[in-house]
OpenMM code with the backbone's topology and positions (N, CA, C; nanometers):
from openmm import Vec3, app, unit

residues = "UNK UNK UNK UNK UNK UNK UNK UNK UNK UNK UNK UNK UNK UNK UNK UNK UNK UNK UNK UNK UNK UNK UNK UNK UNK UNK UNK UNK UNK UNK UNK UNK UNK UNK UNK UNK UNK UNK UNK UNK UNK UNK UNK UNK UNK UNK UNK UNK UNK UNK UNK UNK UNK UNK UNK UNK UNK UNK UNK UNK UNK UNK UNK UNK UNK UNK UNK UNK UNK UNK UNK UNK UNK UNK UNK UNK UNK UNK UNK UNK UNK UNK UNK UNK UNK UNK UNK UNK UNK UNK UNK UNK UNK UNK UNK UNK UNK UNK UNK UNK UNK UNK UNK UNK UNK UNK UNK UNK UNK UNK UNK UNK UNK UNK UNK UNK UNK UNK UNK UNK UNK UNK UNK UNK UNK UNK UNK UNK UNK UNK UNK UNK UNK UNK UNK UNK UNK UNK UNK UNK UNK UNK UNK UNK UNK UNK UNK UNK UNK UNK UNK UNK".split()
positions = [
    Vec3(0.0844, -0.1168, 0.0000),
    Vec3(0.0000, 0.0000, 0.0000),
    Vec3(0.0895, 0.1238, 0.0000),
    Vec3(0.0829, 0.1697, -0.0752),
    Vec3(0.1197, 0.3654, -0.0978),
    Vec3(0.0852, 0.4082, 0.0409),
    Vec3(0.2140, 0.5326, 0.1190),
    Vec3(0.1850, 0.5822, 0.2272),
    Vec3(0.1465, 0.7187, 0.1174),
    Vec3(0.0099, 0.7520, 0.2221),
    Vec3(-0.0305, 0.8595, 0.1164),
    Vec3(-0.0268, 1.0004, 0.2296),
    Vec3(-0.0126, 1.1470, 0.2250),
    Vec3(0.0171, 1.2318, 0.2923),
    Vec3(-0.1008, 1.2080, 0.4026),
    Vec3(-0.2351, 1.2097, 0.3841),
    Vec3(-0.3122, 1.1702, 0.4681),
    Vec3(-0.2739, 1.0558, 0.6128),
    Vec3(-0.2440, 0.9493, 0.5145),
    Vec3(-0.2017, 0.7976, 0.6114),
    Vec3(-0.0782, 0.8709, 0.7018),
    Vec3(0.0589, 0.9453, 0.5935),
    Vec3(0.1323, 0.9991, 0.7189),
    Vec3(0.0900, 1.1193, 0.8158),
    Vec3(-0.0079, 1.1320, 0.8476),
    Vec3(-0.0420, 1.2773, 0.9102),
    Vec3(-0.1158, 1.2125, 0.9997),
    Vec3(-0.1582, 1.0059, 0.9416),
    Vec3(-0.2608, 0.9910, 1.0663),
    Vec3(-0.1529, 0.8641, 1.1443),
    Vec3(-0.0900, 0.8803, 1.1157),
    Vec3(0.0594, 0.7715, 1.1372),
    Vec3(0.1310, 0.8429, 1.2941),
    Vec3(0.1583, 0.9991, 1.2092),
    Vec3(0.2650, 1.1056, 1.2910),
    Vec3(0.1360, 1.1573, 1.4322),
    Vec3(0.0048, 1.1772, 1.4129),
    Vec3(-0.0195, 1.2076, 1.5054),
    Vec3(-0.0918, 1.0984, 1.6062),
    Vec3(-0.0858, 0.9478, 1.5841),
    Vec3(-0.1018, 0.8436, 1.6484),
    Vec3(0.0202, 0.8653, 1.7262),
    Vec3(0.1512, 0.8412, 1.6645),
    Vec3(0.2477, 0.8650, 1.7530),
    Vec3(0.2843, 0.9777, 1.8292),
    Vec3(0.1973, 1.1048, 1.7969),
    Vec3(0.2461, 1.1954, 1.8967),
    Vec3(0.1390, 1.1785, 2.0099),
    Vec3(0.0276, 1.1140, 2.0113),
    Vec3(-0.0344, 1.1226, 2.1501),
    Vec3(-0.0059, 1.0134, 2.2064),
    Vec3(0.1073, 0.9378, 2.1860),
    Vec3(0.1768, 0.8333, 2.3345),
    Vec3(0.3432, 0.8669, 2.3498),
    Vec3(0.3819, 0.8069, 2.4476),
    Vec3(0.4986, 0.8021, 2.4510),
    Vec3(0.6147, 0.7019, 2.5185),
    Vec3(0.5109, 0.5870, 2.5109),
    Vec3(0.5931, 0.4954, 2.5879),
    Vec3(0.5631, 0.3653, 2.4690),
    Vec3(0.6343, 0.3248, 2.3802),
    Vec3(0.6416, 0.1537, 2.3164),
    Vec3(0.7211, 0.0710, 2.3935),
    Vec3(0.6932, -0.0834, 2.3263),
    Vec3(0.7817, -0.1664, 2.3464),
    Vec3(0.8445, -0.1934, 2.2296),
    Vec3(0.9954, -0.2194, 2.2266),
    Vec3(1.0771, -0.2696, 2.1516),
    Vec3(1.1206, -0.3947, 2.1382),
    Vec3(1.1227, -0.4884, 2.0398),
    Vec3(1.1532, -0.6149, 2.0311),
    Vec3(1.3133, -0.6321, 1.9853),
    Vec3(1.3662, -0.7606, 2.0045),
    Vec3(1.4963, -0.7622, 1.9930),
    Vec3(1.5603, -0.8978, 1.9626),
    Vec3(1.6189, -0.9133, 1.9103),
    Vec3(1.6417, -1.0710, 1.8966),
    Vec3(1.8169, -1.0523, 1.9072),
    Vec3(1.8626, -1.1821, 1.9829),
    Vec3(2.0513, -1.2122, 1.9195),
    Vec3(2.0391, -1.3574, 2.0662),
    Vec3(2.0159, -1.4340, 1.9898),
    Vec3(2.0303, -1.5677, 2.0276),
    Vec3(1.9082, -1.5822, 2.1389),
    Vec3(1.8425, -1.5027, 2.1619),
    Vec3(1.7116, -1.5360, 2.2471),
    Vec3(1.6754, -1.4157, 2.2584),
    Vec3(1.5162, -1.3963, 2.2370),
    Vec3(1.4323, -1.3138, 2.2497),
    Vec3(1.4089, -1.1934, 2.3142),
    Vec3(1.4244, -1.0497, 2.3376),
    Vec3(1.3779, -1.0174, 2.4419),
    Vec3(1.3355, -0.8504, 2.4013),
    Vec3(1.2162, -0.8273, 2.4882),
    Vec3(1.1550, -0.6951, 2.4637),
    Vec3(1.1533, -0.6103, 2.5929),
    Vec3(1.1439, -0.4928, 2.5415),
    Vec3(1.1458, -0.3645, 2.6616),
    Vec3(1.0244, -0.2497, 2.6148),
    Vec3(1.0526, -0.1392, 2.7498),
    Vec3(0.9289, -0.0711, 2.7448),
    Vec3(1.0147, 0.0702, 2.7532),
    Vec3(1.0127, 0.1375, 2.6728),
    Vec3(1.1063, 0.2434, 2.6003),
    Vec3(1.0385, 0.3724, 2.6087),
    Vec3(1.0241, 0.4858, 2.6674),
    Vec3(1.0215, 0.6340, 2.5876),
    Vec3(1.0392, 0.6014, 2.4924),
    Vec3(0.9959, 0.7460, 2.3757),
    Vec3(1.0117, 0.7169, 2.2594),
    Vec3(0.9790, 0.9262, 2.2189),
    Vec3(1.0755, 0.8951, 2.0952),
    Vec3(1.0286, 1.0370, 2.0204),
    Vec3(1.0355, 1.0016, 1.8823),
    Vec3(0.9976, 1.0863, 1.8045),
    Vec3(0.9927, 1.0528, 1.6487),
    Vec3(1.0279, 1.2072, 1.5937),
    Vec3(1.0583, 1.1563, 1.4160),
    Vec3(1.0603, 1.2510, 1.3299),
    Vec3(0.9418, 1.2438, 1.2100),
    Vec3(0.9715, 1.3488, 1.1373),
    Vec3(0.8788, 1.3242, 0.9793),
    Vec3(0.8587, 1.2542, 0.9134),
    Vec3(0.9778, 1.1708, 0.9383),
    Vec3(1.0815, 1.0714, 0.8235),
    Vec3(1.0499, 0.9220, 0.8896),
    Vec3(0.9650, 0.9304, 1.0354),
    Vec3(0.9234, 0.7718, 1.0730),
    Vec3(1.0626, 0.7207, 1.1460),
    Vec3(1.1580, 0.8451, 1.1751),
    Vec3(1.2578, 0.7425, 1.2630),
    Vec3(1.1979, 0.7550, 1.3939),
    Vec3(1.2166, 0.7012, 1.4966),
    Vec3(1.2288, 0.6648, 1.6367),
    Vec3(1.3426, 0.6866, 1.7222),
    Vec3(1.3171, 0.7339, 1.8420),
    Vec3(1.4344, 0.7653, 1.8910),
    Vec3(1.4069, 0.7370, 2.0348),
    Vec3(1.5459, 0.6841, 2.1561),
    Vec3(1.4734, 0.6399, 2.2219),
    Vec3(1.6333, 0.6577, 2.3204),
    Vec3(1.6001, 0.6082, 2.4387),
    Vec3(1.7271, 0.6318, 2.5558),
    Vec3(1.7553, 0.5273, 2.6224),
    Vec3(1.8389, 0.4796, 2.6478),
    Vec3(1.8647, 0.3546, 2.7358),
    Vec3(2.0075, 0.3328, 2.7604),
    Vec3(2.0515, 0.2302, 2.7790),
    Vec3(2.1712, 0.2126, 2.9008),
    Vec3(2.2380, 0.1105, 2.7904),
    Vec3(2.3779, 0.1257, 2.7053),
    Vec3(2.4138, 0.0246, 2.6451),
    Vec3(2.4161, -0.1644, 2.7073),
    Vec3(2.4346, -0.1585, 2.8159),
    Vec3(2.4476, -0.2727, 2.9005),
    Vec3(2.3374, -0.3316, 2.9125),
    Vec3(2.2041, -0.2910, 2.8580),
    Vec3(2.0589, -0.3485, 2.9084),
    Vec3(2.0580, -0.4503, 2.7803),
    Vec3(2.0026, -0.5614, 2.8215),
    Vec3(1.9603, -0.6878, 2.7174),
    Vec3(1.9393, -0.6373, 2.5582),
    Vec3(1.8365, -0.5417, 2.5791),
    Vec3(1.7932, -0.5324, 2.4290),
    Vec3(1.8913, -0.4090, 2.3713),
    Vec3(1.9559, -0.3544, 2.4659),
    Vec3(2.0824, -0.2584, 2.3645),
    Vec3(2.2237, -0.3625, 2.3350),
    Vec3(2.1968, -0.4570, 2.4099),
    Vec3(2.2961, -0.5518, 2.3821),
    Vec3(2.2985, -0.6558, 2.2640),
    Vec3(2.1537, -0.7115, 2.2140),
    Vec3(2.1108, -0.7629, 2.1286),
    Vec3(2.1232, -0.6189, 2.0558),
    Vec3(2.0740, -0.4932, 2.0315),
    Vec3(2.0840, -0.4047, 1.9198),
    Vec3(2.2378, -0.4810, 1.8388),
    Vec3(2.3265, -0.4306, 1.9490),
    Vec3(2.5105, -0.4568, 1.8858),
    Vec3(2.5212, -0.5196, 1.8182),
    Vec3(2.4342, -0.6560, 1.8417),
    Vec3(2.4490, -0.8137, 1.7637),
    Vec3(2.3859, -0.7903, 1.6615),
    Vec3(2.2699, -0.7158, 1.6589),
    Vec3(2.1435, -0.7939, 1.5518),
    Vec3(2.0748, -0.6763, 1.5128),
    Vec3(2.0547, -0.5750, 1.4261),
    Vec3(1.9917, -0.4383, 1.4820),
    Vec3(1.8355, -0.4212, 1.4193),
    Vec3(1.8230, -0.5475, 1.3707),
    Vec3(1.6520, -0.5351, 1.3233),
    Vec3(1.6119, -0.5817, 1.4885),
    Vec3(1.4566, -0.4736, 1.4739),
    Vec3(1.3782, -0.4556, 1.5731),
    Vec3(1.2178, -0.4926, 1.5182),
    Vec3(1.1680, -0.5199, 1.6610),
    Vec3(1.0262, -0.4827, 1.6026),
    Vec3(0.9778, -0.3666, 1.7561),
    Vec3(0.8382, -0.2968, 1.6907),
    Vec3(0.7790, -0.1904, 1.7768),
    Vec3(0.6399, -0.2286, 1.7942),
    Vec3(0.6051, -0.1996, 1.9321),
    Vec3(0.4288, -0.1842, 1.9425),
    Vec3(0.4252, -0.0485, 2.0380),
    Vec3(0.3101, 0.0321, 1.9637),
    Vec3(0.2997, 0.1156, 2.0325),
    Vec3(0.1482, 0.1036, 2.0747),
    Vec3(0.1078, 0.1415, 2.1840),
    Vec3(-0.0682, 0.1025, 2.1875),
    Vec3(-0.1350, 0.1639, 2.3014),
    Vec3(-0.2152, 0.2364, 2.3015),
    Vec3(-0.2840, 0.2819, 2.4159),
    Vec3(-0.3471, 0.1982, 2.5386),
    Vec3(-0.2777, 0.1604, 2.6500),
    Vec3(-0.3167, 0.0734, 2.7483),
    Vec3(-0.4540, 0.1265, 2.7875),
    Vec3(-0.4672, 0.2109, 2.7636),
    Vec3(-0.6432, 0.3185, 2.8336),
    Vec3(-0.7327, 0.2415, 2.7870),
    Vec3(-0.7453, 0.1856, 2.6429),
    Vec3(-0.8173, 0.1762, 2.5255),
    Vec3(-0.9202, 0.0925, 2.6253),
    Vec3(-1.0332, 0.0598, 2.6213),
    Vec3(-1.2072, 0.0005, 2.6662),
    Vec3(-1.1306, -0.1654, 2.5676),
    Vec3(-1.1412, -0.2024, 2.6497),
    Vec3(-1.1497, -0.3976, 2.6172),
    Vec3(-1.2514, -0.4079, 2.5467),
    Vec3(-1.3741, -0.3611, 2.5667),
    Vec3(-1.5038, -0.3912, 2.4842),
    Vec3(-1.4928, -0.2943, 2.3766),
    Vec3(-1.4355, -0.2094, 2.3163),
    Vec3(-1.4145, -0.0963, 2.2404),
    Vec3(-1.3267, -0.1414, 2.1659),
    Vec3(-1.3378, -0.0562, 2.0223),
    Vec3(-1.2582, -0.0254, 1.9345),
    Vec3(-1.1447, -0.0081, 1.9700),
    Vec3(-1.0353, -0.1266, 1.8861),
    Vec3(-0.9113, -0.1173, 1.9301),
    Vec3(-0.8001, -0.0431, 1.8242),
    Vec3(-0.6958, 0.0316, 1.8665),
    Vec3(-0.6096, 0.1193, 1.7616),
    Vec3(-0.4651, 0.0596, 1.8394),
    Vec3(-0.3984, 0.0275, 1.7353),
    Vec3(-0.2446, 0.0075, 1.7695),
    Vec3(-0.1516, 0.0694, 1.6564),
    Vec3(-0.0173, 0.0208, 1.6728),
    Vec3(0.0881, 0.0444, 1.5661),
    Vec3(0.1806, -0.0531, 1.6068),
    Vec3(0.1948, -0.1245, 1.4729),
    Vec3(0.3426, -0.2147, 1.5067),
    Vec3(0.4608, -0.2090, 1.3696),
    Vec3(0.5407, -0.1910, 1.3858),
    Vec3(0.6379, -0.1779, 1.3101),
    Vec3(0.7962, -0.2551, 1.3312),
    Vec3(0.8413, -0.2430, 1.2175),
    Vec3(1.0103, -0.2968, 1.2007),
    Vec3(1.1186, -0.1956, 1.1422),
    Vec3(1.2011, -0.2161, 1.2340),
    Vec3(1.3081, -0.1314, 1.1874),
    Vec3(1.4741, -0.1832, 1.1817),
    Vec3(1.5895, -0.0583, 1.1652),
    Vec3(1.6553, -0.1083, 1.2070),
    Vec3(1.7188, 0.0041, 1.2938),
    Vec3(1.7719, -0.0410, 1.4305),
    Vec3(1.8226, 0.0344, 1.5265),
    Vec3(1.9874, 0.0391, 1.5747),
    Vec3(2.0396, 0.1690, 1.5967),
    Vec3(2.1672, 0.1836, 1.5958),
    Vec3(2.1659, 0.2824, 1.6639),
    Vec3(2.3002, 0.3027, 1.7558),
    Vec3(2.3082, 0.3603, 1.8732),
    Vec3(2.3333, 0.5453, 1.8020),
    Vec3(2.3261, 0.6665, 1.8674),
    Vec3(2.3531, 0.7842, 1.7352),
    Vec3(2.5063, 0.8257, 1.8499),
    Vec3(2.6001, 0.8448, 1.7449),
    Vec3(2.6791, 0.8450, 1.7778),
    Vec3(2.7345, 1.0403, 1.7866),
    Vec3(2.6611, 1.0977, 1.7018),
    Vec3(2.6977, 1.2225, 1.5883),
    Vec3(2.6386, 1.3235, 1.7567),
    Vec3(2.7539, 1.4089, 1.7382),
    Vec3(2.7173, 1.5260, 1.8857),
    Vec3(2.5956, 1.6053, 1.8118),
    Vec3(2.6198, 1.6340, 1.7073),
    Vec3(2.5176, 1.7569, 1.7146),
    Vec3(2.3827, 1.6378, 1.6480),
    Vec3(2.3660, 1.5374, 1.5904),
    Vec3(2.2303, 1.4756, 1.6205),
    Vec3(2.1762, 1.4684, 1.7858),
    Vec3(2.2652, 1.4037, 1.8779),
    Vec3(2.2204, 1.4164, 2.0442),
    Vec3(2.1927, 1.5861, 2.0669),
    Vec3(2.2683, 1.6344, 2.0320),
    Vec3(2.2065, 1.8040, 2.0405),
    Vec3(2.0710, 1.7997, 1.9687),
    Vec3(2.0371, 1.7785, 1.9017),
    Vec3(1.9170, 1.7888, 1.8657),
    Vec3(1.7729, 1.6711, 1.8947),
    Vec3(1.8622, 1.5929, 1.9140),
    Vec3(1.7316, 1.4697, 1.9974),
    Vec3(1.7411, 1.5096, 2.1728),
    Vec3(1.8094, 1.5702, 2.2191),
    Vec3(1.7975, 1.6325, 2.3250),
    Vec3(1.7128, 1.7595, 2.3772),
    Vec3(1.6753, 1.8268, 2.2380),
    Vec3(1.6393, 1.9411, 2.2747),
    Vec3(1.4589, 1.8860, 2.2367),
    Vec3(1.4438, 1.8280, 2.1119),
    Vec3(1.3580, 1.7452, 2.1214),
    Vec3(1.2763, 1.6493, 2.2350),
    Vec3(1.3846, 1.5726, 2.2921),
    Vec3(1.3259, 1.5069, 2.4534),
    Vec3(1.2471, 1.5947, 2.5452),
    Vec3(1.3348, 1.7027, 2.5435),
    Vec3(1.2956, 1.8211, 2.6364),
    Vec3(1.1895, 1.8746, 2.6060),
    Vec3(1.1087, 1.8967, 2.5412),
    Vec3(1.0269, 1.9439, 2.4779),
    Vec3(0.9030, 1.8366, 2.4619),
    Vec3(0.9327, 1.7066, 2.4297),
    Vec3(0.8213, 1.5967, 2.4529),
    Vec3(0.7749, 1.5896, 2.6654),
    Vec3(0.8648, 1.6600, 2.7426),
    Vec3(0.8152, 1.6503, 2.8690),
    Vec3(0.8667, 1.5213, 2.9450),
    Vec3(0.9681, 1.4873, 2.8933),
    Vec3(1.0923, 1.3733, 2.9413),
    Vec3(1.1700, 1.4495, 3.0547),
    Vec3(1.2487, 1.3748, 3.1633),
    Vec3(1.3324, 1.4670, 3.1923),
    Vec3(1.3920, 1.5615, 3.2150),
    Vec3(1.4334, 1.6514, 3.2037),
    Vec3(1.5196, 1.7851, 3.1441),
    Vec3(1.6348, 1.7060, 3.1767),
    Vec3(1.7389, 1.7260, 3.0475),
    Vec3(1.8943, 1.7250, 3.0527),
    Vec3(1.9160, 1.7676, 2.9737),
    Vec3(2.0501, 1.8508, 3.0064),
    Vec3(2.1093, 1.9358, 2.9141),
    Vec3(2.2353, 1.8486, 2.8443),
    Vec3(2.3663, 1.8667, 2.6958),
    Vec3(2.4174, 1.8207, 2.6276),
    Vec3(2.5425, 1.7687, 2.7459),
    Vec3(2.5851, 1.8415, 2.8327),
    Vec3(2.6569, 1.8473, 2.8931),
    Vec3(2.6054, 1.7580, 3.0260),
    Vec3(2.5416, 1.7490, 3.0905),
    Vec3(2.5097, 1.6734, 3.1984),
    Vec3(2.4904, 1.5095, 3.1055),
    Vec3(2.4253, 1.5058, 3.0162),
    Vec3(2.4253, 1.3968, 2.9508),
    Vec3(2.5352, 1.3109, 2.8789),
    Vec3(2.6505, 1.3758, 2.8544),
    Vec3(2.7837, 1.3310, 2.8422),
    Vec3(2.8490, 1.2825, 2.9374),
    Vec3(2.8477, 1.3500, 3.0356),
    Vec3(2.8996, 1.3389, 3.1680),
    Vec3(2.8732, 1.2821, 3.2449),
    Vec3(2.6684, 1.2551, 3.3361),
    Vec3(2.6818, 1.1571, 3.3779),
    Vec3(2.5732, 1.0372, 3.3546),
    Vec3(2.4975, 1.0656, 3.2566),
    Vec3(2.4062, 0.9706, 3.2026),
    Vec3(2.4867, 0.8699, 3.1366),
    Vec3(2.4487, 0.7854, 3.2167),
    Vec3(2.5237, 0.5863, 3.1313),
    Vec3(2.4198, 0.5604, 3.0183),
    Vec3(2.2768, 0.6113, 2.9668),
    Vec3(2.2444, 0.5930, 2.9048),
    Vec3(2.2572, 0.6940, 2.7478),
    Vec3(2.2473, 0.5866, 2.6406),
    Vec3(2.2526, 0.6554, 2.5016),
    Vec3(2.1373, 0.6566, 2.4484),
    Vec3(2.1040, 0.7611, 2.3601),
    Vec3(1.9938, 0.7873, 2.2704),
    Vec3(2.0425, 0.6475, 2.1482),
    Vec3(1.9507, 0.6184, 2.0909),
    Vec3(1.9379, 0.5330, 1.9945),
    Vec3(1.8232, 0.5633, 1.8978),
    Vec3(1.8845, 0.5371, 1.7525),
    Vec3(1.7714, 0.5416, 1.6527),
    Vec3(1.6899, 0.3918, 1.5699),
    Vec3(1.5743, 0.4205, 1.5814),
    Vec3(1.5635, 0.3296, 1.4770),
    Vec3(1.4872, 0.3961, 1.3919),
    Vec3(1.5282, 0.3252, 1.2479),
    Vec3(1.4752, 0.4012, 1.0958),
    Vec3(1.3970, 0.2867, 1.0779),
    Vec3(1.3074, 0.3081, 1.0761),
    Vec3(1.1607, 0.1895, 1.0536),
    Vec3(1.1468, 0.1466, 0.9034),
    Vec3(1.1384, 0.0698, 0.8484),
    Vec3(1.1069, 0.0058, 0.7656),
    Vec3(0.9619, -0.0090, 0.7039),
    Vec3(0.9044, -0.0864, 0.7842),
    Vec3(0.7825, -0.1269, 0.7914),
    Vec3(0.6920, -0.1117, 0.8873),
    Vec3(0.5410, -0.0502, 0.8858),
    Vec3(0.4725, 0.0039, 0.9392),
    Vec3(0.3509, -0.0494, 0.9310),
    Vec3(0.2786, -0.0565, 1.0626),
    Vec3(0.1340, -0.1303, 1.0098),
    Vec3(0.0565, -0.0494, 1.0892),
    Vec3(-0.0367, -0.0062, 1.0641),
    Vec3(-0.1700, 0.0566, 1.1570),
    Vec3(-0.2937, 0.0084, 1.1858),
    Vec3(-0.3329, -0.0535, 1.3003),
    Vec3(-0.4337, -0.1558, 1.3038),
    Vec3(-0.5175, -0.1130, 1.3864),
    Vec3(-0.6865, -0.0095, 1.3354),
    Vec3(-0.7690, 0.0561, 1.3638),
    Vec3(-0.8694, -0.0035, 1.3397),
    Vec3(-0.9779, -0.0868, 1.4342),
    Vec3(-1.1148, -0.1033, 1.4224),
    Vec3(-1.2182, 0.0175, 1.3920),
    Vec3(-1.1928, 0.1359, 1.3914),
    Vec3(-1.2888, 0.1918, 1.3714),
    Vec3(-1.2761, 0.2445, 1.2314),
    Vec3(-1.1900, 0.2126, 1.1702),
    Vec3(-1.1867, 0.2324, 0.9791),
    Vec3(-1.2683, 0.1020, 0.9419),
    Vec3(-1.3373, 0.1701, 0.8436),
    Vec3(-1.3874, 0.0425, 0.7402),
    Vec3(-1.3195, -0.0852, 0.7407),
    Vec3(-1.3764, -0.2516, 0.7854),
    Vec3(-1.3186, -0.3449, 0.7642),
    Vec3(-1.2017, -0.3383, 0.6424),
    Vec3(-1.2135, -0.3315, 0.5536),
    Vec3(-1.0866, -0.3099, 0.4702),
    Vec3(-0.9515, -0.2045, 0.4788),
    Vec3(-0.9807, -0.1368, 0.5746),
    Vec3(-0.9137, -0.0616, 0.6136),
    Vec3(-0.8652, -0.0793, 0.7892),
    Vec3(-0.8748, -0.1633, 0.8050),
    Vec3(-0.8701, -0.2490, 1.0171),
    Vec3(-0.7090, -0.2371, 0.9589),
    Vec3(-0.6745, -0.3027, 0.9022),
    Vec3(-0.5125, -0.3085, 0.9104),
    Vec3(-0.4915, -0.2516, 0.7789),
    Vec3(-0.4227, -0.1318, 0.7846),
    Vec3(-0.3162, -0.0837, 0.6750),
    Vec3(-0.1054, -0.0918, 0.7310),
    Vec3(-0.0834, -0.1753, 0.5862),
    Vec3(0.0527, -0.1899, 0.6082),
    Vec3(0.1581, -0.0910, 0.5162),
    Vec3(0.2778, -0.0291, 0.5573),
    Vec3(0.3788, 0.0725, 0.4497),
    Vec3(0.4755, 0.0224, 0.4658),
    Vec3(0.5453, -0.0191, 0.3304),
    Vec3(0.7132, -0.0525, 0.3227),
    Vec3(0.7290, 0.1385, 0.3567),
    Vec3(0.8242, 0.1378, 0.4099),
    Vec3(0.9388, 0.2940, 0.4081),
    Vec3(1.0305, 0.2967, 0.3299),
] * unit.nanometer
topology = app.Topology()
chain = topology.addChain("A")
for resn in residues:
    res = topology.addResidue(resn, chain)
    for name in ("N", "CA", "C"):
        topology.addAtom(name, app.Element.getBySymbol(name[0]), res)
């Protein structure tokens, strides 16, 4: 399916009203986490964690991911809306990208840290993933429309 400007406008603002996914991970056994998260235009993901944790450790090994993002609020008896996607994830290494996913964090209502406290004494790194594949799975669109899928 064609991502059409519409689908990304209803893509970008699914993801701006949450802020917590889980990330999937694979390198010789399975394992998922429950991540902050920020995004761009472009469908990357961006996210913070501790190189030493399981699934930044599997990143090193293996860097395809999978994502669910989903409103825990949502009515059990109600119309259900999710997002699940695949990517691939890599730690950002570049100062002035962390300058700018920093000022970004700050602004999603994360934390406050500044470039400098975050060098210094945060053990955790920002990480990207550039998504691939995207699925949007909305009961309240027309049955033919419950699951729409986008190569990136």
């Amino acid at each position: 399916m064609k991502l059409t400007e519409k689908d990304k406008k209803e893509v970008l603002d699914f993801l701006s009203k949450h802020k917590l996914m889980s990330i999937g991970t694979y390198y010789k056994l399975p394992w998922s986490a429950c991540v902050y998260y920020l995004f761009d235009d472009n469908f990357n993901l961006y996210f913070v964690s501790n190189p030493k944790t399981k699934h930044c450790v599997n990143i090193s090994k293996n860097s395809k991911v999978s994502i669910v993002i989903v409103n825990s609020e949502q009515d059990p008896e109600g119309k259900k809306k999710g997002f699940q996607a695949r990517g691939i994830a890599s730690k950002v290494t570049s100062a002035f990208e962390v300058k700018e996913i920093i000022k970004a964090w700050n602004k999603r209502g994360f934390v406050k840290v500044t470039y400098r406290e975050f060098k210094k004494a945060w053990k955790s790194r920002f990480y990207k993933i550039k998504l691939t594949d995207i699925q949007l799975f909305d009961e309240n669109q027309p049955e033919e429309n419950e699951v729409r899928i986008w190569k990136i």
